[in-house]
C-alpha positions as CSV (number, residue, x, y, z in Angstrom):
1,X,31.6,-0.6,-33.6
2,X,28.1,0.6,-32.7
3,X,25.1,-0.9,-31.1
4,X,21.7,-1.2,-32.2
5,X,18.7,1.2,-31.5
6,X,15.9,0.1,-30.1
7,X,13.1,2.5,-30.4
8,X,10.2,2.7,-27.2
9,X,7.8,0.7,-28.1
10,X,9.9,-2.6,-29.1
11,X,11.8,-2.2,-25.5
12,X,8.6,-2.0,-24.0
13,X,7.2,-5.3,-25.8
14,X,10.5,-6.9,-24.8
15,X,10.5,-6.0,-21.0
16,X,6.4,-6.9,-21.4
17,X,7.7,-10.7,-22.6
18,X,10.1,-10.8,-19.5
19,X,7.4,-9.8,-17.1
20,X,4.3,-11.6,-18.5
21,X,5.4,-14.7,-15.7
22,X,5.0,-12.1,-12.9
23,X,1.5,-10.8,-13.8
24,X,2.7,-7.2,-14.4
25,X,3.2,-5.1,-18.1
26,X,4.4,-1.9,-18.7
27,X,1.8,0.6,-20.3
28,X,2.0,4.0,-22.8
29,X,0.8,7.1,-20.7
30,X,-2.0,8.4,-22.8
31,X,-2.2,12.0,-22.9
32,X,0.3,15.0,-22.6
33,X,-1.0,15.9,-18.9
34,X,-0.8,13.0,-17.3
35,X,2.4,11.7,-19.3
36,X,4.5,15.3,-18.1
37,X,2.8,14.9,-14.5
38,X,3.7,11.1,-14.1
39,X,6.2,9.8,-16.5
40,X,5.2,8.4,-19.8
41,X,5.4,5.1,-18.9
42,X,4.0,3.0,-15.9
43,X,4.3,-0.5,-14.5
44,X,0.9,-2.3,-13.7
45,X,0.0,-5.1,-12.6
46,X,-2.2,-7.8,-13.5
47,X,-4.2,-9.5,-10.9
48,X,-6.0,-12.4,-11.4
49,X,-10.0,-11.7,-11.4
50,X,-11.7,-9.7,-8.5
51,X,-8.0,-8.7,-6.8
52,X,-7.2,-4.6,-7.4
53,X,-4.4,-3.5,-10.0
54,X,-1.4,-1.6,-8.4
55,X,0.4,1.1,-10.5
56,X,4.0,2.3,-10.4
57,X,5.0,5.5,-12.9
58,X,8.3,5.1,-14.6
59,X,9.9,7.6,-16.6
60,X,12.4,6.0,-19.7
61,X,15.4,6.4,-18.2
62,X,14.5,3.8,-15.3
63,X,12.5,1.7,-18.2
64,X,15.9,1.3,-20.1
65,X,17.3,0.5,-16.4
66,X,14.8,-2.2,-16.0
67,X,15.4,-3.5,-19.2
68,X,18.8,-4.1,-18.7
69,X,18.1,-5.7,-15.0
70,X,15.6,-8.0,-17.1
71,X,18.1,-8.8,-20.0
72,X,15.5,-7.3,-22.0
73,X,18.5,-4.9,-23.5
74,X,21.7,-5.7,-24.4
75,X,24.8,-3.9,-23.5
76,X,25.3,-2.6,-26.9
77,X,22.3,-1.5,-27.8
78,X,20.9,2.0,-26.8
79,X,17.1,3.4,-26.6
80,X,15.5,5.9,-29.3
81,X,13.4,8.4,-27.5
């Protein structure tokens, strides 16, 4: 019995939905230079009004990690790159 796929942009709306009560989301690199200098993905945060945003680059591998921490991914199911 296989698992499910679960292609990048659900698993990142699904880990989004489990960090929504911390303030932070997890963002798309846009563009081909910064995505192969930093990762495609990154973590930001969301500050209220007037405080600065931090930013953490994560590549998929440790997105699909952090979903899994989160519950955001099940055991069975596996990421589409």
């Amino acid at each position: 019995m296989t698992g499910a796929t679960v292609t990048a942009r659900a698993l990142i709306r699904r880990v989004n939905r489990k960090l929504k009560p911390l303030n932070k989301t997890v963002r798309q690199m846009r563009g081909k230079y910064l995505a192969a200098n930093h990762g495609e993905f990154y973590l930001q945060d969301c500050p209220t009004f007037g405080e600065p945003s931090n930013i953490r680059y994560v590549n998929l591998p440790d997105l699909e990690t952090m979903a899994r921490e989160l519950g955001a991914l099940a055991d069975g199911e596996t990421v589409n790159a």
